[in-house]
N, C-alpha and C positions, 0 to 999 in steps of 0.2 A: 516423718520417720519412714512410714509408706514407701514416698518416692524415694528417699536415700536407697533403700533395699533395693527398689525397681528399676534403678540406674545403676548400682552396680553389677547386679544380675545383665543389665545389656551389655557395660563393660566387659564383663567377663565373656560373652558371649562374643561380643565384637574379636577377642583376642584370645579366643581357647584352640584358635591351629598353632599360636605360637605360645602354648600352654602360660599364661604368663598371668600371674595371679597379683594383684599389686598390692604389698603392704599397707602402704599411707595411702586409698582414696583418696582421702581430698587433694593429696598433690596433685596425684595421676591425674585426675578429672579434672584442674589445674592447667599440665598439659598439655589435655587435649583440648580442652576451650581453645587453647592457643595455638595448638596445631590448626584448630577451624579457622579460625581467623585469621590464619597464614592463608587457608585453601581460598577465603575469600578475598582475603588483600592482592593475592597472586591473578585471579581473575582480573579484577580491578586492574590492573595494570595491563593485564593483555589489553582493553579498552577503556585505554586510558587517553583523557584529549588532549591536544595539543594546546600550544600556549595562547596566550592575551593576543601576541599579533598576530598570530592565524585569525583570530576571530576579529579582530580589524582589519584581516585583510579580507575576511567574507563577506565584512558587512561594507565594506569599498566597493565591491566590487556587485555585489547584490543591488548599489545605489547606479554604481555607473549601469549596468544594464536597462535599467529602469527608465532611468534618464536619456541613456543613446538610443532608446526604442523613440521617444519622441522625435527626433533628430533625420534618422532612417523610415520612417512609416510614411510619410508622403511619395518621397522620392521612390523605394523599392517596391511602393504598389503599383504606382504607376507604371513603374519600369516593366511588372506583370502585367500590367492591361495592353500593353505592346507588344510582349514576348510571346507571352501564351496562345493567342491566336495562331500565330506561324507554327509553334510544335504541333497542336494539336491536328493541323490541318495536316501536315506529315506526317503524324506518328502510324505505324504499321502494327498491324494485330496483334504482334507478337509482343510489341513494347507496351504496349494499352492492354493486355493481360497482365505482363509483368506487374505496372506500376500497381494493376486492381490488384494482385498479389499482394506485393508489398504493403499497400494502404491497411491491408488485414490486423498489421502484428503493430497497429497505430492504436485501436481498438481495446476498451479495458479485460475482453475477453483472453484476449494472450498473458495481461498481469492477474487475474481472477485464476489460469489454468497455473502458472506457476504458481502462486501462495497455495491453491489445492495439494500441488504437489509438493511443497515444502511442508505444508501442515501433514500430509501423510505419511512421508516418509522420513522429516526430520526434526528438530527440534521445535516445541513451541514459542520459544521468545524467537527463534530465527523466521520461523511461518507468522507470528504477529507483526514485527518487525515491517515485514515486506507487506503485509497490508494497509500497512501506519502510512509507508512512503506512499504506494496507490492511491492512499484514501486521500491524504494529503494536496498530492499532485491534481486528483482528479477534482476537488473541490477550490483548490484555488485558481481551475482553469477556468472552471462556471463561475467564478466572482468575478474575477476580471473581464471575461466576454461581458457579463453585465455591466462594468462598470465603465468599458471602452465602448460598447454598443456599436461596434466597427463593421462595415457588410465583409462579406466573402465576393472573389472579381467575378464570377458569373452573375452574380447580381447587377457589377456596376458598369460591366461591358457588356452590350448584347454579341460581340464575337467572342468572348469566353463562353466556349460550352460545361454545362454543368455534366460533368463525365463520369460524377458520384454524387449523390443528393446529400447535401446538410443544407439543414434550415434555421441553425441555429446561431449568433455573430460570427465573426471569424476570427478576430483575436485577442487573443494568442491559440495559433492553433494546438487542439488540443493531442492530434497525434504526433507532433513535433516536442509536446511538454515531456508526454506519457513515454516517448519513444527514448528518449535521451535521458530522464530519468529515470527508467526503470531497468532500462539494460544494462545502466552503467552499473544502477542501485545492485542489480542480479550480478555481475561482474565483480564486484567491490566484495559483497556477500559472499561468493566462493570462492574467491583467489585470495579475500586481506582480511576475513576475520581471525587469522592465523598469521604469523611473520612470513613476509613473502619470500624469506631466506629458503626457506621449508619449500614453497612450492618453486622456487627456482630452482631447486636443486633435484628434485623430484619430476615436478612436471613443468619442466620448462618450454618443450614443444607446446601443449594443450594449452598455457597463461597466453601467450603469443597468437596463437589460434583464435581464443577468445577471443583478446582485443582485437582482433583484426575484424572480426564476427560484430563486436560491439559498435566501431565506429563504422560500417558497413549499413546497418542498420540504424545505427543515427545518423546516417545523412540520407538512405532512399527511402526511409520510409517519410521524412517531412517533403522531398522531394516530389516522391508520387505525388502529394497534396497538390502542390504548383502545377503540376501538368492533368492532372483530375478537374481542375477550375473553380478547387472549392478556400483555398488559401494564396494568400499574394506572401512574397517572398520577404516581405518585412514580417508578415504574422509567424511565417515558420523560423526565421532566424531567432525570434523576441521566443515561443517557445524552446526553441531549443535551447539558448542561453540560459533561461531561467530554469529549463527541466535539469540541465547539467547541474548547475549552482546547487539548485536545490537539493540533488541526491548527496553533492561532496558535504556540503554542508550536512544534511542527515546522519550521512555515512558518518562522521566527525563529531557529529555533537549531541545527536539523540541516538543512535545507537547503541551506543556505552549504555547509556541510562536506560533505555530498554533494556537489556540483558539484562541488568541488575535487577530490575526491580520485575522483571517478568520470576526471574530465579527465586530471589526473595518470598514472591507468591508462590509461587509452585514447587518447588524444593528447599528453599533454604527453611522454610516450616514445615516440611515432610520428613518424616524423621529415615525414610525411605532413604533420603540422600546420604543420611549420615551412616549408615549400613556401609553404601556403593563407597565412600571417601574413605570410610575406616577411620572416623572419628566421631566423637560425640558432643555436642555446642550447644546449647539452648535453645529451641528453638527462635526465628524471627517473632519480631514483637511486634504484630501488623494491626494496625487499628484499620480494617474493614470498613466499616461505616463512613469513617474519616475517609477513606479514597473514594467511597461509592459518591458520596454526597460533592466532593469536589470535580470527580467526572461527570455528575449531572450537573455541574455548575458548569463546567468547558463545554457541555452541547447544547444547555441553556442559551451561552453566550452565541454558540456560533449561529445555531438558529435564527437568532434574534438580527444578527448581524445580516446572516442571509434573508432574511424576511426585511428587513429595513432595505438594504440594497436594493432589493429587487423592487419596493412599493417606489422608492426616489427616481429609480430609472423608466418604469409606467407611469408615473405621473407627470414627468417632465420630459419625457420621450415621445414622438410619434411616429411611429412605422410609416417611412415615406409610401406613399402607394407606386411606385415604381419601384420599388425595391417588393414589395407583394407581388405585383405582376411577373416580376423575373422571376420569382420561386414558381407560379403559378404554371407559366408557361415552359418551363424549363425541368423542372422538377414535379408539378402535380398535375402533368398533364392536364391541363388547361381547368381543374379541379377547382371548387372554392377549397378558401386555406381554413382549417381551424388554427385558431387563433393560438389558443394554449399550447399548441404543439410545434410554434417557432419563437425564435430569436427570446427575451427575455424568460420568457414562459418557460422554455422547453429546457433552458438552464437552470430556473429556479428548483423545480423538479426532481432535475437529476443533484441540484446539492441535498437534496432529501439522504443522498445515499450516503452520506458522512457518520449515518446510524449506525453504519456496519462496527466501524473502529472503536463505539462507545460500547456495542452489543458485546464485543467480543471482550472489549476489557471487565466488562460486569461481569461476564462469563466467568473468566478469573477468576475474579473475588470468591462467585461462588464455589466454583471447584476448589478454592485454596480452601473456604473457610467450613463450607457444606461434605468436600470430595477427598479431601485429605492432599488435593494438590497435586501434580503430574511430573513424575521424571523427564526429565532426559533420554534414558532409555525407554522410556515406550514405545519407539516406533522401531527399537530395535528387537523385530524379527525376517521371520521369510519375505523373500519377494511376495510369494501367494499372498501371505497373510496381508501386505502389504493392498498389492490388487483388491483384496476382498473389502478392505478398510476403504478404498476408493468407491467403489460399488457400495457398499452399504450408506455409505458418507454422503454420495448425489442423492441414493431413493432418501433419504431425511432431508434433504436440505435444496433438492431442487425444486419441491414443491410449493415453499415459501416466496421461490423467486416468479412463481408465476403471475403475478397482480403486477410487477412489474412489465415483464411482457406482454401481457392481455389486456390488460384495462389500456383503454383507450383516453383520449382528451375531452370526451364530451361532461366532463365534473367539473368542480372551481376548483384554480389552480391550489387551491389549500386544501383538499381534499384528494390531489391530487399529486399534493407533497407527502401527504400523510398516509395513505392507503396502496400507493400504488412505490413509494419508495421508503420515507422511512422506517415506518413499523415494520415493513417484510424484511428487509435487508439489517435492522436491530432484532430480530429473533433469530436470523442467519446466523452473526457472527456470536449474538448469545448463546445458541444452542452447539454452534462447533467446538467452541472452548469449553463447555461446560457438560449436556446432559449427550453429548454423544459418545465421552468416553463411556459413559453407561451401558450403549447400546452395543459399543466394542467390547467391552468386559462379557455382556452374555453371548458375544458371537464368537468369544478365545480368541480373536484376533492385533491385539495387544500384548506385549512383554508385559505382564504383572511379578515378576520375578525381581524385585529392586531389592 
């Protein structure tokens, strides 16, 4: 009886500018239930997927890549160990700065500095979103270097100079994966989460600009690679197809389902939303537990998977010593190598950082079930205030990422999975989604106005 009172009291509330007092309750309330479920069926269809043979023609085409990398990987290295010698003996300072340029934005620090800046200044499911595809991309680049165990051409030519140091396989290169999925992923994200009718009509100069910005950057930054000496031109083309793939497909078939279900946690059970719609719906009926325990199930799995990978390819693998000596000499100045700090090793490691996307989805849970759950509009205030959330946001959360960059290789690689990458980089993304709106709330730097 309670709650009948206390819902209509918000009804009434909800609709006292348009003084409108409603006789029969329960129809009203009726309604509006189904006004909400317009608001969400109407979402729903902005990402909405496409049909059966789209997703046959993805998974065709995800098979032909896979398969034509076999076909091309003898032929197009070799063609490298021919070419590359003569550029490099030509190339002029001003190109060999360029290309080190270029190689920068290959780098997960370029997709780490955008999600920073979507998470600051725009919405949550669209800043999760973008670290799902990063997280993604950058873990299935270190599976596969482990499972192909392929050298990079400075290693297998002694006239390819190593022009940038990686010590790690070479393919599929990884800034040829990162580079073409994540610009397009970024591309895709601002110009078609919306009908591109809208920005054709609007911003039709700056879509154009883009793309031209996008495919510019997915062909020089895998590019650099090839004349740096650190990838042969089958590694970067196998990245690049599969980084493309992998974004359209994301873009297509998990995004939707992000949205939803990011919304569902952090708004559709915030009653906060139902204010900002101008309706009133029940809240979502989340079983919590039930998602926390099947996310610890998917990082179980993958763990596992990456731990089995990596012991099958050390035990049946052995690091030619010619391929030592050319890191040695080329890259570690004439240094003994630690071991844990190449080729299988130095992959294993880095999939430690798949933590990030479990940390952050738990984050979640918590704010939806502990926090009461995050708008939409939250990051809509001032630029300042916007700045200040930046600044506040590194002093918490840079200091986690320090074990990563300090700690060294002299631990076992399991200790070195766990200390130096997963635990730091799962308190990261747990504590961004979760206890740092806390720390925005007492700094006023937050729309708390919903």
């Amino acid at each position: 009886m309670n709650r009948e009172v206390d819902e209509q009291a918000q009804y009434q509330e909800l609709n006292e500018n348009e003084n409108i007092l409603p006789k029969n309750y329960s129809n009203l309330r009726s309604q509006s239930t189904l006004r909400g479920q317009k608001q969400q069926n109407a979402y729903s269809r902005l990402t909405e997927t496409s049909s059966v043979w789209h997703l046959v023609i993805f998974s065709a085409a995800i098979v032909t890549i896979v398969l034509a990398e076999q076909l091309y990987r003898e032929p197009l290295f070799n063609l490298t160990l021919r070419v590359v010698p003569d550029v490099q003996k030509d190339i002029s300072d001003f190109a060999l700065y360029y290309f080190k340029f270029m190689t920068l934005f290959g780098y997960g620090h370029f997709a780490v500095g955008v999600f920073v800046l979507f998470f600051t200044f725009s919405t949550r499911e669209k800043a999760f979103y973008l670290l799902l595809v990063h997280t993604v991309a950058g873990i299935l680049n270190q599976e596969l270097k482990i499972i192909y165990h392929n050298p990079r051409p400075y290693i297998m030519s002694p006239d390819v100079q190593a022009l940038a140091c990686s010590k790690s396989f070479g393919n599929p290169s990884g800034h040829s994966s990162l580079s073409a999925c994540y610009f397009v992923t970024l591309f895709l994200v601002i110009y078609h989460d919306t009908p591109f009718k809208s920005h054709r009509e609007q911003k039709h100069f700056s879509y154009y600009l883009a793309l031209i910005g996008v495919i510019f950057m997915v062909i020089n930054v895998p590019m650099s690679r090839v004349v740096l000496g650190v990838h042969g031109l089958n590694q970067i083309l196998y990245g690049m197809t599969y980084g493309l793939w992998l974004a359209l497909f994301m873009f297509q078939y998990v995004r939707p389902a992000v949205y939803r279900h990011v919304k569902k946690l952090l708004e559709f059970n915030n009653p906060s939303y139902y204010r900002t719609f101008g309706v009133m719906v029940e809240p979502a009926n989340i079983d919590h537990m039930n998602y926390a325990f099947k996310c610890l199930g998917i990082y179980a799995g993958i763990v596992i998977f990456s731990t089995l990978n990596y012991y099958i390819v050390r035990s049946n693998f052995e690091y030619p010593q010619e391929w030592l000596d050319a890191i040695i000499l080329k890259c570690n100045e004439g240094k003994p190598l630690e071991i844990k700090g190449i080729f299988a090793d130095s992959a294993f490691v880095k999939t430690g950082l798949v933590s990030i996307i479990f940390g952050a989805y738990l984050g979640m849970l918590y704010d939806s079930f502990y926090m009461g759950g995050t708008p939409s509009t939250i990051n809509d205030t001032s630029s300042l205030k916007g700045i200040l959330r930046l600044l506040i946001g590194g002093l918490v959360i840079i200091p986690f990422t320090l074990p990563y960059l300090l700690i060294g290789s002299s631990l076992s690689v399991g200790l070195l999975y766990f200390i130096k990458s997963a635990l730091p980089f799962f308190m990261v993304g747990f504590i961004m989604f979760s206890w740092l709106k806390s720390v925005y709330i007492v700094a006023e730097v937050i729309n708390t106005n919903t």
